[in-house]
C-alpha positions as CSV (number, residue, x, y, z in Angstrom):
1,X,27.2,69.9,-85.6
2,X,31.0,70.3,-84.9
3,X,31.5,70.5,-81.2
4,X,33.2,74.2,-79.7
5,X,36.2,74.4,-77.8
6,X,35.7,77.8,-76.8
7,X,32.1,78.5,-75.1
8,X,30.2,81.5,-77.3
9,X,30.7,84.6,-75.1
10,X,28.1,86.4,-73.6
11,X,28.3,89.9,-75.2
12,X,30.3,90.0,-78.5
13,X,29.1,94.0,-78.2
14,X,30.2,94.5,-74.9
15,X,33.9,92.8,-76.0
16,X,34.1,95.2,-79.2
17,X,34.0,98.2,-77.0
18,X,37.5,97.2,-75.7
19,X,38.7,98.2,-78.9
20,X,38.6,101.6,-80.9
21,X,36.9,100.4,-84.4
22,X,34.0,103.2,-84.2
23,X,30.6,102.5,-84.2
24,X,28.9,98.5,-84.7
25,X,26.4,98.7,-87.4
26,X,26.3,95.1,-87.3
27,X,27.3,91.8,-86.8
28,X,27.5,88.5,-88.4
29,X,29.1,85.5,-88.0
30,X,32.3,84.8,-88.9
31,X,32.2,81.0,-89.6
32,X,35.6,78.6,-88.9
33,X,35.5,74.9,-87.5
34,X,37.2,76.1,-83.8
35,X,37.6,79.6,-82.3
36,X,34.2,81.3,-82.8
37,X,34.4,84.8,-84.6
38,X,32.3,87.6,-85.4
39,X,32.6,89.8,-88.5
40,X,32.1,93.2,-87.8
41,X,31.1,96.3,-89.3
42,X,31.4,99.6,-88.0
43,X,31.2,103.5,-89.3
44,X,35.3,103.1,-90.0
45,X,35.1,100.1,-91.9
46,X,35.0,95.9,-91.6
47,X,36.7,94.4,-88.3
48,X,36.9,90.8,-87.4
49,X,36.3,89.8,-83.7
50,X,38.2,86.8,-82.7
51,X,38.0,84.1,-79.7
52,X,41.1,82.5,-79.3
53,X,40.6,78.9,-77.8
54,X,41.3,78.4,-74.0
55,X,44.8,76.3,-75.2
56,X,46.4,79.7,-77.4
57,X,45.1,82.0,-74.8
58,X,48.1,82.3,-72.3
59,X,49.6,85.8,-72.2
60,X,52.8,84.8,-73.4
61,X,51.5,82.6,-76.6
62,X,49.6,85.6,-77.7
63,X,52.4,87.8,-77.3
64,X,54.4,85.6,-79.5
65,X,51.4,85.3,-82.2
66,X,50.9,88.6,-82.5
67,X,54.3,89.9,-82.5
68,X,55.1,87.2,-85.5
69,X,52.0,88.8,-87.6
70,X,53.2,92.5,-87.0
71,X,56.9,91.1,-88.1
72,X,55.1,89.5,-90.8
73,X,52.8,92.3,-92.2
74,X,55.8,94.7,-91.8
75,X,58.1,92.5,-94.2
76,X,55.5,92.8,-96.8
77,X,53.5,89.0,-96.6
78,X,49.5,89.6,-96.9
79,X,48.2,89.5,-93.3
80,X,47.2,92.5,-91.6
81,X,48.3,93.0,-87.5
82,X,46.0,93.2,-84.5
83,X,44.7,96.2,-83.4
84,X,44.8,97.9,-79.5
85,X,43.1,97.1,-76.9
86,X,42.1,100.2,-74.3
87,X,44.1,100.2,-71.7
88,X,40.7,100.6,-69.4
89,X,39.1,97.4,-69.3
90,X,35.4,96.8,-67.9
91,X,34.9,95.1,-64.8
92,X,35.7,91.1,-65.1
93,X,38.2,91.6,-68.5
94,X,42.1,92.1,-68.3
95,X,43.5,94.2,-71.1
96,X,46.5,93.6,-72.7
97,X,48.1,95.6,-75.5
98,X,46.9,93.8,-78.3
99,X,44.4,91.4,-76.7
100,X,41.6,91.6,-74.3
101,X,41.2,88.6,-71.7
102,X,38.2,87.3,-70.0
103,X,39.0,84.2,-67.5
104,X,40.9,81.5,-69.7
105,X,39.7,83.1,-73.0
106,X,41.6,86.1,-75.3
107,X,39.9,88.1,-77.4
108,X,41.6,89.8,-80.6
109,X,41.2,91.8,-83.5
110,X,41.9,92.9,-86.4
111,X,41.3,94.8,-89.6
112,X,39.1,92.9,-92.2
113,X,40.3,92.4,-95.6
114,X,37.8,92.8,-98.1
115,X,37.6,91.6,-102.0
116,X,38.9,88.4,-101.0
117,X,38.4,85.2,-102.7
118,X,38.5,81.5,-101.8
119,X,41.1,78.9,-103.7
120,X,40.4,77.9,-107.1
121,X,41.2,73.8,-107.4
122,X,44.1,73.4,-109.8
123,X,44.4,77.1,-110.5
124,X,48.5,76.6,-111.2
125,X,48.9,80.5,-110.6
126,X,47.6,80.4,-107.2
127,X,49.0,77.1,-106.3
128,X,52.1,78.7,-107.7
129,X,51.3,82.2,-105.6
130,X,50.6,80.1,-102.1
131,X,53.7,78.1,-102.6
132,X,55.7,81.0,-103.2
133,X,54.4,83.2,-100.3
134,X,54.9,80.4,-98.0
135,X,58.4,80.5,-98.6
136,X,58.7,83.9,-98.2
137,X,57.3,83.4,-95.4
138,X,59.5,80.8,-94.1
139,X,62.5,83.0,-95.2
140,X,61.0,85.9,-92.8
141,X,60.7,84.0,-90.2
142,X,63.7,82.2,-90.3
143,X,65.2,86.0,-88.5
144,X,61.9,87.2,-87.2
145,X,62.4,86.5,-82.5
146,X,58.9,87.3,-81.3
147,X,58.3,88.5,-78.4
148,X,56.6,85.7,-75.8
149,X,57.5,82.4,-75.2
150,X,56.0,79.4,-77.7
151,X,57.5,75.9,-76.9
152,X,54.9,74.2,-78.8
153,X,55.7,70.5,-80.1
154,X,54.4,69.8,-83.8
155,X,50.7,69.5,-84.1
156,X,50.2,66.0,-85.5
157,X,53.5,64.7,-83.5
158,X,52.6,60.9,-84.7
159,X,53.5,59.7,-81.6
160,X,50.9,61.2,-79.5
161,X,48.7,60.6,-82.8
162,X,49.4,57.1,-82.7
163,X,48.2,57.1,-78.9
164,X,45.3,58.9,-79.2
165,X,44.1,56.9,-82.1
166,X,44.6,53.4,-80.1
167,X,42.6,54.5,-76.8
168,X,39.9,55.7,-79.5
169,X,40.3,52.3,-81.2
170,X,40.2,50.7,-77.1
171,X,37.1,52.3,-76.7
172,X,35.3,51.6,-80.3
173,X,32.4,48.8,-79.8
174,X,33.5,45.6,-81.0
175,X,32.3,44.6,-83.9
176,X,32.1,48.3,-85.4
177,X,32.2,48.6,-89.6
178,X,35.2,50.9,-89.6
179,X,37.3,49.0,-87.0
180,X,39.3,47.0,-89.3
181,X,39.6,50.7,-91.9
182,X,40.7,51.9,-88.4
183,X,43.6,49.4,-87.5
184,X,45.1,49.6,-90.7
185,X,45.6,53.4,-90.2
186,X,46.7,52.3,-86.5
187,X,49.7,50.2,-87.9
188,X,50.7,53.2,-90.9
189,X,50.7,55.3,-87.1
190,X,52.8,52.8,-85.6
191,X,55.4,52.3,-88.9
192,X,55.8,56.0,-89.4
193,X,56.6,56.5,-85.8
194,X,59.8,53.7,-86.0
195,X,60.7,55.8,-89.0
196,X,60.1,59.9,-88.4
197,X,62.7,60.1,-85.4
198,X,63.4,63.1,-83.0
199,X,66.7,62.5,-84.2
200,X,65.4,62.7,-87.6
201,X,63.3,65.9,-86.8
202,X,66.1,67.4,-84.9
203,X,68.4,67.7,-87.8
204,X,65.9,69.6,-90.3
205,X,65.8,73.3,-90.8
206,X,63.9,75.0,-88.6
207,X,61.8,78.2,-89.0
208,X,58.7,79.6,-87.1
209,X,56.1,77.5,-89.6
210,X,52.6,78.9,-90.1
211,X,51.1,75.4,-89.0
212,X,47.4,76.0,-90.5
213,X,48.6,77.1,-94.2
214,X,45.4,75.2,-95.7
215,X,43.1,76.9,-97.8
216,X,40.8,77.9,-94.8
217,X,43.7,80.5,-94.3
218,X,44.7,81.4,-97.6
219,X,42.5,83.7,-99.3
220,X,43.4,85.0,-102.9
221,X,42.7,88.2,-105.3
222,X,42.8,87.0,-108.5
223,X,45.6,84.8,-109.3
224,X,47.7,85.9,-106.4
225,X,47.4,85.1,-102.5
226,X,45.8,88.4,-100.9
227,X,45.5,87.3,-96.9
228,X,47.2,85.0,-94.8
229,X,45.0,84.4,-91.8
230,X,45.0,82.2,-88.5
231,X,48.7,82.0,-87.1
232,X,47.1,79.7,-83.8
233,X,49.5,76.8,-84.4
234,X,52.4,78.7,-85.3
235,X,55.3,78.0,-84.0
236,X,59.5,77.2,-84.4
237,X,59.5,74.1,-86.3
238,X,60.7,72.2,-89.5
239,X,59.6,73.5,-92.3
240,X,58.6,70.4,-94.1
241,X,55.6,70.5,-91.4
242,X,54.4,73.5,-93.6
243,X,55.6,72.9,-96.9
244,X,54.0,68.8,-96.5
245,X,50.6,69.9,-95.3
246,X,50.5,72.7,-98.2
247,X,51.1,70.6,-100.8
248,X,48.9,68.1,-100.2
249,X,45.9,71.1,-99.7
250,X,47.2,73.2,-102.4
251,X,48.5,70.5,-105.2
252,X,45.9,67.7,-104.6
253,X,42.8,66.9,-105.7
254,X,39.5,66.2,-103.8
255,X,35.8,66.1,-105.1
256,X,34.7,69.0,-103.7
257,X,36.1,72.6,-103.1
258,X,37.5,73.1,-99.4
259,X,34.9,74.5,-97.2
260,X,36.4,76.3,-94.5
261,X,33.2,76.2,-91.8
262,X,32.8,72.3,-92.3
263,X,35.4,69.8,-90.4
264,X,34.4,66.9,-92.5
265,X,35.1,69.0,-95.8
266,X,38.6,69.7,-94.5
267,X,39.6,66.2,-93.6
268,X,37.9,65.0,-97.0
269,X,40.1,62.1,-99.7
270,X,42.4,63.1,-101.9
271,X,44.1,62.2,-105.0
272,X,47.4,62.7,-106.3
273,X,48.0,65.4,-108.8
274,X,51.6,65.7,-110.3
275,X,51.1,68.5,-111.9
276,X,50.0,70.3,-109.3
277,X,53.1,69.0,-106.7
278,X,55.5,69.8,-109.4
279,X,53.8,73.4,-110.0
280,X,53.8,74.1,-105.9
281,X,57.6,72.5,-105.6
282,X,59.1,74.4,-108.2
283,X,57.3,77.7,-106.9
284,X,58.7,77.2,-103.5
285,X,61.8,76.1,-104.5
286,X,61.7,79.5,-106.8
287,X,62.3,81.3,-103.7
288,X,64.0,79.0,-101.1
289,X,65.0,75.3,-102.6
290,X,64.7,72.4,-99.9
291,X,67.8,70.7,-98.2
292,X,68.6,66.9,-100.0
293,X,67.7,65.5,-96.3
294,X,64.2,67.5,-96.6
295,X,63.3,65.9,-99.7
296,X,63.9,62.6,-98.3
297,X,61.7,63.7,-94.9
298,X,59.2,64.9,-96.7
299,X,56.8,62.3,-97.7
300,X,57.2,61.5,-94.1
301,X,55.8,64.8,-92.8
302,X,52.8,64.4,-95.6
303,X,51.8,61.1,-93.8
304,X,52.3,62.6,-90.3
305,X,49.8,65.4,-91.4
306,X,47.5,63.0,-93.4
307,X,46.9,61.3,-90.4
308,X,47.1,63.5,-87.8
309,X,44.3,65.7,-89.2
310,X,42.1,62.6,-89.2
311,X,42.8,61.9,-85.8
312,X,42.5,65.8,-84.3
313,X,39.3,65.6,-86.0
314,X,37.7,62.9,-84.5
315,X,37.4,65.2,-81.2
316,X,35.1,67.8,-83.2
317,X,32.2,65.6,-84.2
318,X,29.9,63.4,-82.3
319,X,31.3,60.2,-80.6
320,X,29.1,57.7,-82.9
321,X,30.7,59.7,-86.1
322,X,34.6,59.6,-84.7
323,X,35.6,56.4,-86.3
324,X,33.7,57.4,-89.9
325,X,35.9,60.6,-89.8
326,X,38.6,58.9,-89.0
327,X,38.4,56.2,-91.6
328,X,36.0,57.1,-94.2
329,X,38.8,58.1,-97.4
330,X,41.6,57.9,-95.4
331,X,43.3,54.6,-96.6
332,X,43.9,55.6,-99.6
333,X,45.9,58.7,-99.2
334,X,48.2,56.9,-96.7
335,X,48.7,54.0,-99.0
336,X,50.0,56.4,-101.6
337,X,52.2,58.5,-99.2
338,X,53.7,54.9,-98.0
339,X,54.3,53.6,-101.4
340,X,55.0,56.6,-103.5
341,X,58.3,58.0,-101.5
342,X,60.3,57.6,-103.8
343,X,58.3,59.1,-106.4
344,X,57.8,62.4,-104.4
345,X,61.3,62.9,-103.4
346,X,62.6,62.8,-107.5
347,X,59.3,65.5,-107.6
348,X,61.4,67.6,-104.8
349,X,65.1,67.1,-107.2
350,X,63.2,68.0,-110.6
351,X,62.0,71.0,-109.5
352,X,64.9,72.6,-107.6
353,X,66.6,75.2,-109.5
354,X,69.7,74.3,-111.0
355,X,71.6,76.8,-109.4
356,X,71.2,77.2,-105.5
357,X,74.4,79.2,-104.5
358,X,73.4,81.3,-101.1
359,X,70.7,79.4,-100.5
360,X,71.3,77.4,-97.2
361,X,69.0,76.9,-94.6
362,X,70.0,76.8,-90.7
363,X,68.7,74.1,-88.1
364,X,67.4,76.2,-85.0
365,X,66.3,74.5,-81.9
């Protein structure tokens, strides 16, 4: 059972009331591998009831998340914006204007989107449709100044990464069957930390990124993405940190269809799929071609993610299953990211448009 950062509250009922969404018929779960959630539906329609974990929950982050989705949802992207809160809080909540808090936890929420389907593997029309709107997404954001303050660093930073995965290693009983599976991704850590640079970051375009855009996000009606959910992680960064993450969730293959409730589904091996990368590149580049110097950074930020999600995920399962998470497919993908480079950056020039005139991108800070 995936461990909770976020303790299940008390009274989901008793929350809902904060917020003017009519009268609860009922309540179900709302699945997810984090923040718990309740689906909810009233005599006005479907709601979702969200608890942000204790780490997003500062005024000023939520500020700046929800002020990015109502940017968002007013230029036209798929995501819908988070409703009041009263202004007359119970005793023990605070109310904001968007969000209710209790103690260290905010609670939000929003309008649910219904008819909604989940990614179809190798579908090249929604690979094409998520790697367009992430774009457009990108180019929005690129203007959008939210209100709040968001300072994050990136979510997979490999050097904390690397860290985290040698005190995990420190810690592992000698002798364990996945330590040596384990050291090897210890060292691709350590190389791709002498090589992805904060000087190297620092000089990439820089936009507010989604930060999750996985299929666990990314919901679809028919051929075309139809919700954009989960803006947590967002914050300003390159936009490779996006665009590598998608790719390999989008354009890959893996055995099974994502499951969005299930940690070890969305850490699962992948394999290589050309003709889905050159389906999502050209798509994105459709609408906003990458920089020369980001298609040389970008197999960098795929390893970065491909290893960072391993690592993050080991603090979501048991402590006898961290190492299996950790290791158990993940050689493979980082072998390929290491040794196929050059191969994905030629994928990046092939499928930029041949005329690019007005489209630059700016490095923000």
């Amino acid at each position: 059972m995936n461990a909770m950062t976020v303790p299940e509250p008390p009274d989901w009922t008793r929350i809902l009331a904060h917020f003017d969404i009519g009268a609860v018929r009922s309540l179900r779960p709302g699945g997810g591998t984090a923040a718990p959630k309740v689906l909810v539906e009233t005599d006005r329609g479907c709601f979702l009831l969200r608890a942000r974990r204790p780490q997003s929950s500062a005024d000023d982050v939520v500020a700046f998340d929800h002020s990015l989705i109502r940017g968002l949802a007013e230029a036209g992207l798929p995501t819908v914006a988070p409703l009041p809160c009263r202004p007359k809080p119970a005793s023990g909540y605070q109310a904001r204007a968007t969000w209710l808090r209790q103690g260290a936890v905010a609670y939000e929420a929003f309008p649910f989107i219904e008819g909604l389907e989940q990614f179809h593997p190798g579908d090249p029309d929604q690979i094409a449709s998520a790697a367009q709107h992430l774009a457009r997404l990108h180019r929005v954001t690129e203007h959008l100044r939210p209100e709040g303050h968001k300072p994050w660093r990136r979510e997979h930073e490999i050097g904390t990464m690397a860290e985290t995965l040698r005190r995990a290693l420190e810690a592992a009983e000698a002798g364990h069957d996945r330590i040596h599976e384990a050291q090897g991704m210890l060292v691709a850590a350590e190389a791709l930390r002498e090589q992805l640079t904060e000087e190297l970051v620092a000089s990439l375009p820089r936009v507010i990124i989604h930060g999750d855009y996985t299929p666990a996000n990314v919901m679809f009606r028919g051929s075309q993405v139809g919700g954009i959910f989960d803006f947590d992680w967002a914050s300003y960064q390159p936009r490779l940190v996006d665009v590598g993450e998608a790719l390999q969730f989008f354009a890959f293959r893996r055995e099974t269809p994502i499951d969005p409730d299930s940690i070890w589904s969305l850490v699962q091996e992948w394999t290589p799929d050309d003709q889905g990368a050159h389906t999502f590149l050209r798509a994105y580049q459709s609408v906003w071609p990458l920089l020369p110097q980001e298609a040389q950074a970008l197999p960098l930020f795929m390893c970065e993610t491909w290893l960072g999600i391993r690592i993050r995920a080991m603090r979501k399962v048991e402590p006898g299953e961290r190492l299996r998470i950790l290791t158990e497919g993940g050689l493979g993908p980082t072998r390929y990211l290491e040794q196929a480079a050059a191969h994905l950056r030629r994928l990046v020039e092939v499928t930029r448009p041949c005329a690019t005139a007005g489209h630059t991108a700016s490095a923000r800070g």
